[in-house]
C-alpha positions in Angstrom: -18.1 -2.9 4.6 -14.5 -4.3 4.7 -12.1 -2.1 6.9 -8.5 -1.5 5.8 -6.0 -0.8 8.5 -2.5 0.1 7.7 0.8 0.3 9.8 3.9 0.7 9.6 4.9 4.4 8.5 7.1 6.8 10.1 10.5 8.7 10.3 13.7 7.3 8.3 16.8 8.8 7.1 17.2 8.6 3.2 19.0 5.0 2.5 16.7 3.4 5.5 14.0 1.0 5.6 10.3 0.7 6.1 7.6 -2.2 5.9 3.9 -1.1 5.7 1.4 -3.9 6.7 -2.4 -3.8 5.6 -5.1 -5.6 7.3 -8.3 -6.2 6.0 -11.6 -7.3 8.0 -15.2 -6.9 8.4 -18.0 -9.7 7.1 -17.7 -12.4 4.7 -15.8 -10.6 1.6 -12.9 -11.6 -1.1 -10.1 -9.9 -2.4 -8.7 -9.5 -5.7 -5.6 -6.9 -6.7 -4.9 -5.5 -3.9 -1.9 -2.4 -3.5 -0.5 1.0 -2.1 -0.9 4.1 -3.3 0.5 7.4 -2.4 0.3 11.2 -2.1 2.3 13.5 -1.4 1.2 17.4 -0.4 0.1 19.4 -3.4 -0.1 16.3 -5.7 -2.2 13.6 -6.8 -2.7 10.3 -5.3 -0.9 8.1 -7.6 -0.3 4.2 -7.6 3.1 3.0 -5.9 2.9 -1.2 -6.5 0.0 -3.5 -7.0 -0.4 -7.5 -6.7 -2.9 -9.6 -8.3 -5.0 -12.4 -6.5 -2.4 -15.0 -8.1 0.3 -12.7 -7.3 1.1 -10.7 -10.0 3.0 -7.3 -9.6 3.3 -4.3 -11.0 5.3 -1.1 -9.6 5.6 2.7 -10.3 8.7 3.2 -11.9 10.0 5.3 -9.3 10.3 2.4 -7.1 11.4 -0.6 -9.1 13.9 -2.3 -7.3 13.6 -0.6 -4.3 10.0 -1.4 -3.3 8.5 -5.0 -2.8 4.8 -5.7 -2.3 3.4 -9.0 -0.9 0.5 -10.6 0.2 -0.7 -12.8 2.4 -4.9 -14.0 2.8 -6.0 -10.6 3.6 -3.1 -8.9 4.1 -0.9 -6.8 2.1 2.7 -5.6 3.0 5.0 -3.4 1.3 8.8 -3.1 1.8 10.3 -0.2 1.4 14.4 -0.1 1.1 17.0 2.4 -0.2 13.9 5.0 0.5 14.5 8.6 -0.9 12.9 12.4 0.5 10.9 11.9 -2.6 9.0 9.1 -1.2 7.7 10.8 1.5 4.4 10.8 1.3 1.2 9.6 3.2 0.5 6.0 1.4 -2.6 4.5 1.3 -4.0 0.7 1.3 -6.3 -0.3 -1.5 -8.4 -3.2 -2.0 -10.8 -4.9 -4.8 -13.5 -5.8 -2.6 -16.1 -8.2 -3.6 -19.0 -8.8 -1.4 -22.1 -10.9 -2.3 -23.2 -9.4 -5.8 -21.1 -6.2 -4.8 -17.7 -5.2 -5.7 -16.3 -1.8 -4.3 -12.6 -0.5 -3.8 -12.0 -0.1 0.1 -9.3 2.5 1.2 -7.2 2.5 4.1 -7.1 5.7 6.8 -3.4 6.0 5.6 -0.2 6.7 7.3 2.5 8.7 6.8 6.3 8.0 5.5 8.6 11.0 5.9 12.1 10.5 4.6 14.6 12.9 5.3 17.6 13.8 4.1 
């Protein structure tokens, strides 16, 4: 099964920066899309940017132009500028796993992003 680890979250004042790095690893797998999701307390998890395996993005609206994701073998990285209280949230990793004749999302642990005021 292909382990996602995540880093990268933390404190920051509203107007600050942040760059969350995703590692994946574990057997003889590929990835397709990979991308960050988030969720804050009392909500849903909901989808904050996504890349393709050809490198195709797509992003929340909430975050267009702020937010960048990027990947790189089987990392995924997503930087976070001009970040607002409203991101705050604990964002998760996703990947489209296949392995042999099986394809699975994995999930990262997540980590937490507080932005304050």
């Amino acid at each position: 099964q292909v382990q996602l680890v995540e880093s990268g979250g933390g404190l920051v004042q509203a107007g600050g920066s942040l760059r969350l790095s995703c590692a994946a690893s574990g057997g003889m797998f590929s990835i397709n899309a990979m991308g960050w999701y988030r969720q804050a307390p009392g909500k849903q998890r909901e989808l904050v940017a996504r890349i393709s395996r050809g490198g195709s993005t797509n992003y929340d609206d909430s975050v267009k132009g702020r937010f960048a994701i990027s990947r790189a073998n089987a990392k995924v990285y997503l930087q976070m500028n001009s970040l607002k209280p409203e991101d705050t949230a604990v964002y998760y990793c996703n990947a489209d796993v296949t392995a042999g004749r099986t394809r699975y999302d994995a999930w990262g642990q997540g980590t937490q992003v507080t932005v304050s005021v």
